[in-house]
C-alpha positions in Angstrom: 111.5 102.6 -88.3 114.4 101.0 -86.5 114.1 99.9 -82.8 115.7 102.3 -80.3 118.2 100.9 -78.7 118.3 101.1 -74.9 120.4 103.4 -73.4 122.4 101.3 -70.5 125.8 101.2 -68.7 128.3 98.0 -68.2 128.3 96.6 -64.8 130.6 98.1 -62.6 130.4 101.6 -64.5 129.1 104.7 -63.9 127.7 108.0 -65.1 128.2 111.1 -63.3 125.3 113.2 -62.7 126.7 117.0 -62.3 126.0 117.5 -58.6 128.1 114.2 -57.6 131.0 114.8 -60.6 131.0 118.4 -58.7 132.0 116.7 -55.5 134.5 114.1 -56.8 136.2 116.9 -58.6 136.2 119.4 -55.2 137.7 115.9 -53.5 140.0 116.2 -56.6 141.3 119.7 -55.6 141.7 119.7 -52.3 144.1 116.3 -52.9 145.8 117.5 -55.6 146.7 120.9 -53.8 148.1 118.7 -50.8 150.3 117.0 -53.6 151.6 120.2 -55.3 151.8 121.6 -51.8 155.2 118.7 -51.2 156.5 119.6 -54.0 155.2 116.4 -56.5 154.5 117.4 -60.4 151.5 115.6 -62.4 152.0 113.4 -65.4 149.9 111.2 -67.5 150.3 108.1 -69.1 148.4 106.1 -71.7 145.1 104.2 -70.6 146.2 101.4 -73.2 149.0 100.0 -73.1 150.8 96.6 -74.4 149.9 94.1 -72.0 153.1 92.4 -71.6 154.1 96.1 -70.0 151.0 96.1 -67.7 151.3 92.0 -67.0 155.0 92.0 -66.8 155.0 92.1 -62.8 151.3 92.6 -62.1 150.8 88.9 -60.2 148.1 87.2 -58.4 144.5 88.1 -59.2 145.1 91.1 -60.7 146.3 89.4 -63.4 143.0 87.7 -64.4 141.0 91.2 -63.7 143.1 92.9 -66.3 140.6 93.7 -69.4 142.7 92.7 -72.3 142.1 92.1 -75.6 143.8 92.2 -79.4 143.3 95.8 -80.8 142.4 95.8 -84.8 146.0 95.4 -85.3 146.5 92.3 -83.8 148.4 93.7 -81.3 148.0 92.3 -77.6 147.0 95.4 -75.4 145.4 95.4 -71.9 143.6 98.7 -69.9 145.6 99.9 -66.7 144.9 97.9 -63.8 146.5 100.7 -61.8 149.0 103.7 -61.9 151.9 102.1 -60.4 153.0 100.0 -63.0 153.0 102.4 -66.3 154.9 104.5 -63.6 157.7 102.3 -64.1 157.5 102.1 -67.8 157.0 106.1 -67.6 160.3 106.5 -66.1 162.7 103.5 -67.6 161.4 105.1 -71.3 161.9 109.5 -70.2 164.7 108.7 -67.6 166.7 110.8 -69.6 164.4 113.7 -69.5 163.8 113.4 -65.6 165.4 115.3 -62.3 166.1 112.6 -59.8 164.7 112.1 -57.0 161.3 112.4 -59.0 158.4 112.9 -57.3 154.9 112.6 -59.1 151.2 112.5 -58.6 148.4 111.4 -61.2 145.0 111.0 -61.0 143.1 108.8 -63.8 140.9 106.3 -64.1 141.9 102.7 -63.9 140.0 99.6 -64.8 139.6 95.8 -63.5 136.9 93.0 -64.0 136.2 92.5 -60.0 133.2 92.1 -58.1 131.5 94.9 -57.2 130.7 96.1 -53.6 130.2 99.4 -52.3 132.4 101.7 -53.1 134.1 99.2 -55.3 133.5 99.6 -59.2 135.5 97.7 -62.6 135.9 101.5 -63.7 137.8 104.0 -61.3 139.9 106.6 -60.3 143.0 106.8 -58.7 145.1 109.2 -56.8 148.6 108.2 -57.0 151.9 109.6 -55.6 155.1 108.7 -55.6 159.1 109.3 -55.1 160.9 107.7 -57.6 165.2 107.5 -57.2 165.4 107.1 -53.4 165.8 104.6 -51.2 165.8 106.7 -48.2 163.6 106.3 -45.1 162.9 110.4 -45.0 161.0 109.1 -48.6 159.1 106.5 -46.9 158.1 109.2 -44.6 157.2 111.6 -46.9 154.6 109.3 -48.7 153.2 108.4 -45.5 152.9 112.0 -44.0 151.3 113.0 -47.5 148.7 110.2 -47.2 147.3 111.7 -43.5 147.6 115.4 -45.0 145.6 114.4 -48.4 142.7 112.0 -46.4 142.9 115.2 -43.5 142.3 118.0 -46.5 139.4 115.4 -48.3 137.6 115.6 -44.7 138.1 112.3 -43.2 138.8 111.9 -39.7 140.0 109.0 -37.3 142.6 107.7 -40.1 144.7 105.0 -39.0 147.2 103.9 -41.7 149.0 100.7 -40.8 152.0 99.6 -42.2 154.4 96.6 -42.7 157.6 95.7 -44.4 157.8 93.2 -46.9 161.5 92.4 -46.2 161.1 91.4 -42.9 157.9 89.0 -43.4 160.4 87.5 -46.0 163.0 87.5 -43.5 160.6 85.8 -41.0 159.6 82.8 -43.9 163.0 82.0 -44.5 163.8 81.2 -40.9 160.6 79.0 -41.0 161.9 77.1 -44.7 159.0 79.2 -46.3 160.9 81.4 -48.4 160.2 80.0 -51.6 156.3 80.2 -51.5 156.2 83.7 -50.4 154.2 85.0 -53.2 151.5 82.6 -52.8 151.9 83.2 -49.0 151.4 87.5 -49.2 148.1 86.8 -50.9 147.0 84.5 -48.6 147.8 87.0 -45.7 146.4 89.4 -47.8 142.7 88.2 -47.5 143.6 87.7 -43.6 141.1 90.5 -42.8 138.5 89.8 -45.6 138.0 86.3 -45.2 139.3 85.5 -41.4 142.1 82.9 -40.3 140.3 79.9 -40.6 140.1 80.5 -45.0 143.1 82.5 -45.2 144.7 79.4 -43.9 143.3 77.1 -46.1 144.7 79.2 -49.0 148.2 78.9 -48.1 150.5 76.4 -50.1 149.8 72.6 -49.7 152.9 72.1 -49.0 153.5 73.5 -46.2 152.7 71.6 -42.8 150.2 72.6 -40.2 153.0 73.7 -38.1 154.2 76.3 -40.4 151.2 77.4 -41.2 150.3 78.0 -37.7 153.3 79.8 -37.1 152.8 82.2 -39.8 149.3 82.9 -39.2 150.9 83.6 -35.5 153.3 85.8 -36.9 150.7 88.0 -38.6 148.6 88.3 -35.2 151.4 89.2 -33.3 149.3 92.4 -30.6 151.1 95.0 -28.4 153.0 98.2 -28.5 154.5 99.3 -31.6 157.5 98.6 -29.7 156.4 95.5 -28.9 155.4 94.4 -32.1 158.6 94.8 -33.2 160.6 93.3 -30.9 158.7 89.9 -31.5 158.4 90.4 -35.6 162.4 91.4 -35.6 163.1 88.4 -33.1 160.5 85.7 -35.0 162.6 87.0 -38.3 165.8 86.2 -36.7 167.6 89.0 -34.9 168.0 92.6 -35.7 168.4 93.7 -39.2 168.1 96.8 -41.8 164.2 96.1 -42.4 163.4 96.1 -39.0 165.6 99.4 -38.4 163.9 100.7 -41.1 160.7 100.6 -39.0 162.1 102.1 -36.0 163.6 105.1 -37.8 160.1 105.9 -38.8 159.2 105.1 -36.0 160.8 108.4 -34.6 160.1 110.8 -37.4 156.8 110.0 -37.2 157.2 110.7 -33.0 159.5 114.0 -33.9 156.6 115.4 -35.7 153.8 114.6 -32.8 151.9 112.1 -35.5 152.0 108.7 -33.4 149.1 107.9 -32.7 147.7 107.9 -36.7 150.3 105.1 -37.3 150.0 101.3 -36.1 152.5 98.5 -37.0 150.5 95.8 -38.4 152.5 92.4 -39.1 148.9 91.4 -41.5 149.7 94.0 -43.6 151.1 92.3 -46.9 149.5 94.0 -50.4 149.0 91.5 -53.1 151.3 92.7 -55.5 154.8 91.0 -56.6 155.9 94.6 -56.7 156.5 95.7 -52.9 160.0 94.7 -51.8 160.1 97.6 -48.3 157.4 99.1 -46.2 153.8 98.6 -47.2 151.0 100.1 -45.8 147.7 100.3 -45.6 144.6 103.6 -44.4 141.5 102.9 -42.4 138.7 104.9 -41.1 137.8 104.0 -37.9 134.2 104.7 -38.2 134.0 102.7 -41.5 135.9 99.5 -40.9 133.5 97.5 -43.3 134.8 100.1 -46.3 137.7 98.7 -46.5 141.5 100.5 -47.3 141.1 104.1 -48.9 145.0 104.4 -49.5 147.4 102.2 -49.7 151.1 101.8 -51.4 154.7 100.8 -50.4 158.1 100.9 -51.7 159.0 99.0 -54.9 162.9 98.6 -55.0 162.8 96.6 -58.6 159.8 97.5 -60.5 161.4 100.0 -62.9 164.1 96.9 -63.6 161.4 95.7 -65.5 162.0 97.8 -68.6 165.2 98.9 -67.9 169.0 97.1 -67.1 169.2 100.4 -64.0 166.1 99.6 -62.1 165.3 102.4 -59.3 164.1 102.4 -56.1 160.8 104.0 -55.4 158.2 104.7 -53.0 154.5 105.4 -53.5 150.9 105.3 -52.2 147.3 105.3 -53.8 144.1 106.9 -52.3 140.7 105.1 -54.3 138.9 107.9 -55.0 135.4 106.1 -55.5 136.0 104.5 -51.9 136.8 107.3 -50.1 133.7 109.2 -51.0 131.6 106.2 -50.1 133.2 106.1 -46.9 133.0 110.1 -46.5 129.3 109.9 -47.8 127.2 110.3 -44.4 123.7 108.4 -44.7 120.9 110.2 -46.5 123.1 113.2 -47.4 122.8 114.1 -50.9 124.9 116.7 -53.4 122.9 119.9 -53.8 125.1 121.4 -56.1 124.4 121.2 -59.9 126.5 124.2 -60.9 129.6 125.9 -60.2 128.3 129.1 -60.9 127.7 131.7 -57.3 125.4 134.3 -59.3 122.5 133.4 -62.1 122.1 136.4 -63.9 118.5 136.6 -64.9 116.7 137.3 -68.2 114.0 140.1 -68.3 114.5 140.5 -72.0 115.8 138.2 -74.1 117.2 140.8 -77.0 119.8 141.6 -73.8 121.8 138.7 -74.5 125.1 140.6 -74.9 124.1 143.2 -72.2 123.4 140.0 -69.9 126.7 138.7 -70.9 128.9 141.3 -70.2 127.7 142.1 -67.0 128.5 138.3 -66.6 132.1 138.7 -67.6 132.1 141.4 -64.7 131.3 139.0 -62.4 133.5 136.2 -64.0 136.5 138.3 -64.0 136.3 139.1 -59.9 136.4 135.5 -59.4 133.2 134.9 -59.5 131.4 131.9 -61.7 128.4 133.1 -63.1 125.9 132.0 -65.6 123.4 133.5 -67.6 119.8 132.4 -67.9 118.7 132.1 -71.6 115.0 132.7 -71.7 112.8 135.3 -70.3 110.3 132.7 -68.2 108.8 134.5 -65.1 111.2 135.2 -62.5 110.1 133.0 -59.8 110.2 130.0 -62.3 113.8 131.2 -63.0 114.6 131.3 -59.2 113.4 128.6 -58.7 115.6 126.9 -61.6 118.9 128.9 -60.0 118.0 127.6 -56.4 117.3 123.9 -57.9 121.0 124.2 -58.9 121.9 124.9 -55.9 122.8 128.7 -56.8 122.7 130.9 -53.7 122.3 134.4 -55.4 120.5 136.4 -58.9 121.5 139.3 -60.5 118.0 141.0 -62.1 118.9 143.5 -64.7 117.1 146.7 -65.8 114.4 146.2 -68.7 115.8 148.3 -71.6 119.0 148.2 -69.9 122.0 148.9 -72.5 125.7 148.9 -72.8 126.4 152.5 -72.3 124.5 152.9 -68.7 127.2 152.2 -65.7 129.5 150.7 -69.1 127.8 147.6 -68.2 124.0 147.4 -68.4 123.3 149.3 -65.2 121.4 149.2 -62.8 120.8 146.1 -61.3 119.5 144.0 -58.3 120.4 141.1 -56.0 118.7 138.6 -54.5 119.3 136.3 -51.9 117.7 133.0 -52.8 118.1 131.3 -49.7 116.4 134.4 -47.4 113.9 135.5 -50.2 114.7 139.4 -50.3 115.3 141.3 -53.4 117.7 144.5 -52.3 117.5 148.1 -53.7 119.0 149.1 -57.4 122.8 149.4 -57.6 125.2 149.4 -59.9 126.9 146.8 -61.3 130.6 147.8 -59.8 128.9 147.8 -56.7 127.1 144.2 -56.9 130.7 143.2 -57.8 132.0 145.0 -55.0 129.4 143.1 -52.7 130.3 139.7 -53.9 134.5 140.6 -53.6 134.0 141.7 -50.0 131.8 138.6 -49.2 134.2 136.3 -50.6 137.2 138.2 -49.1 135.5 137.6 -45.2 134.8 134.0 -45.8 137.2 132.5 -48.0 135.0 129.4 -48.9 132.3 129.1 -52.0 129.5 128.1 -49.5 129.3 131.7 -48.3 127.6 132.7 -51.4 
């Protein structure tokens, strides 16, 4: 007999039991309706693609996280590191077939060979958005109004999303003869908050001189007002100028819509990517600073140029899926939910399969997900199965019950699983009744 081989998962992967894929896909829903709710359409793009599309502007370490490998082809292909980039392909290869500005979302799993940490996996999903074909600051503002509204519908609270703008840190290392290391610079700056000053420092080009390097890491530690802030970044960058106007015009449409205080100017703000020419930003939590960003984006003035001699300008964010339930996961709390279904309808008999089932489709066609039980067990053990679920009510049928009494398989009974009580016989237009009016006065699946 052959040896059995053991059943095991890569590092950095997962499987999904049903109670926690339940949550990540209700997280899904209520981000996705956000999305659809500004207007964006979803798309989808390829998980593999030829890595000189995915590597042609990737940079710095994502570069040697990227899993990539010759297909049986020969052909060099790599996995998505991340939506943004076969975005850009997306467009320069349908921009015939595409309404401009265009504004998408998709949600998909990306993959990259990093450590792993809370919240942090090699395998996971992403929730991207973006306006493609605009450079205008209302656009900006869009993306970042959409990033408090999706986090807000997920069920975070105290979201600070601080933001940046690439062109005027640029602006800032060319006044300081830096201009020309600035990629290796960004990453450095990058790591400012994971690693502190002291090694952030010590990973910034050799050749530049302690002074430089001291007035950079000043530059990105520059405190105060938003106002503030700005004055000094615009001033240590050389003087007024579109970048830093940039800033203050969302500046005021985030003060015209009474959002403020959710913003903070943040001169560390960088992102690693080559990618980000404008504003880039990054979301906290306040009460889960060691979680890291859960969104984060910025605009990309030159990425589409990549494939195509008209490149576009575009704007986008990313909310990590996987690290926003960590950070929304309170301690000791565990998914109860191993179903969708509201109603278990029991089995009494099993040769009333089909009755069982059509007073199912009842149900299901009110709205309401319900599933049948199979096998005619005792009915506490089948309770007990629905309530293990976390299934709130069951539907006991009639022994003998058939299709032509109530045109359904009348009458039946309910039973409230979380109080214990059975209620009086009824029939089945009025247990569907019942469960219409109960969802009509809360609104919300939890009521059942």
């Amino acid at each position: 007999m052959a040896s059995l081989v053991e059943p095991r998962v890569l590092k950095g992967f997962r499987d999904f039991l049903p109670a926690a894929e339940i949550e990540r896909r209700g997280l899904v829903e209520r981000i996705e309706a956000v999305f659809r709710g500004f207007g964006f359409a979803p798309i989808d793009t390829p998980a593999l693609e030829y890595a000189e599309i995915l590597l042609g502007k990737g940079g710095g370490e994502t570069e040697k996280q990227v899993y990539r490998f010759n297909d049986n082809g020969g052909r060099d292909v790599a996995l998505r590191f991340d939506l943004t980039v076969p975005f850009a392909r997306f467009v320069a290869e349908h921009r015939a077939e595409l309404t401009f500005p265009f504004k998408r979302y998709h949600i998909a799993k990306v993959w990259r060979g990093e450590n792993t940490q809370r919240g942090r996996y090699r395998e996971f999903t992403q929730c991207d958005f973006d306006c493609i074909g605009s450079n205008s600051a209302a656009a900006d503002f869009e993306i970042l109004l959409m990033m408090k509204e999706a986090l807000s519908a997920a069920g975070a609270s105290g979201i600070t999303i601080r933001l940046n703008h690439r062109g005027l840190f640029n602006r800032f290392l060319q006044t300081i003869d830096a201009a020309s290391k600035s990629g290796e610079i960004l990453r450095a700056v990058d790591k400012l908050a994971k690693i502190g000053r002291d090694e952030a420092l010590k990973l910034l080009p050799s050749e530049l001189d302690r002074g430089r390097a001291e007035l950079i890491a000043g530059y990105v530690e520059i405190k105060g007002s938003w106002d503030e802030i700005l004055d000094r970044m615009t001033e240590a960058a050389g003087g007024d100028n579109p970048d830093s106007q940039r800033l203050r015009t969302l500046r005021g449409f985030m003060l015209d819509l009474g959002i403020g205080d959710t913003f903070v100017i943040d001169p560390s703000i960088s992102r690693g990517l080559d990618y980000y020419t404008g504003i880039v930003f990054e979301t906290f939590l306040d009460g889960m600073p060691s979680i890291g960003s859960v969104c984060s984006g910025g605009r990309y003035d030159r990425l589409s140029g990549l494939y195509s001699k008209d490149g576009l300008s575009g704007v986008g964010s990313s909310i990590g899926l996987d690290r926003l339930l960590a950070a929304l996961e309170a301690p000791g709390k565990t998914a109860k939910r191993e179903t969708y279904a509201e109603l278990a309808v029991i089995c009494v008999d099993e040769g009333q399969g089909g009755i069982c089932q059509r007073i199912a489709q009842r149900f299901r066609a009110a709205g309401i997900p319900t599933e049948v039980f199979f096998e005619a067990k005792k009915q506490g053990a089948q309770f007990a199965q629905a309530e293990k679920k976390g299934t709130r009510w069951a539907l006991i049928p009639s022994a003998g019950a058939s299709a032509k009494e109530d045109g359904a398989g009348g009458p039946v009974r309910l039973r409230d699983l979380g109080e214990r009580c059975t209620g009086a016989e009824l029939s089945v237009d009025a247990a569907v009744d019942f469960f219409k009016k109960l969802k009509n006065e809360t609104g919300t699946r939890e009521a059942y």
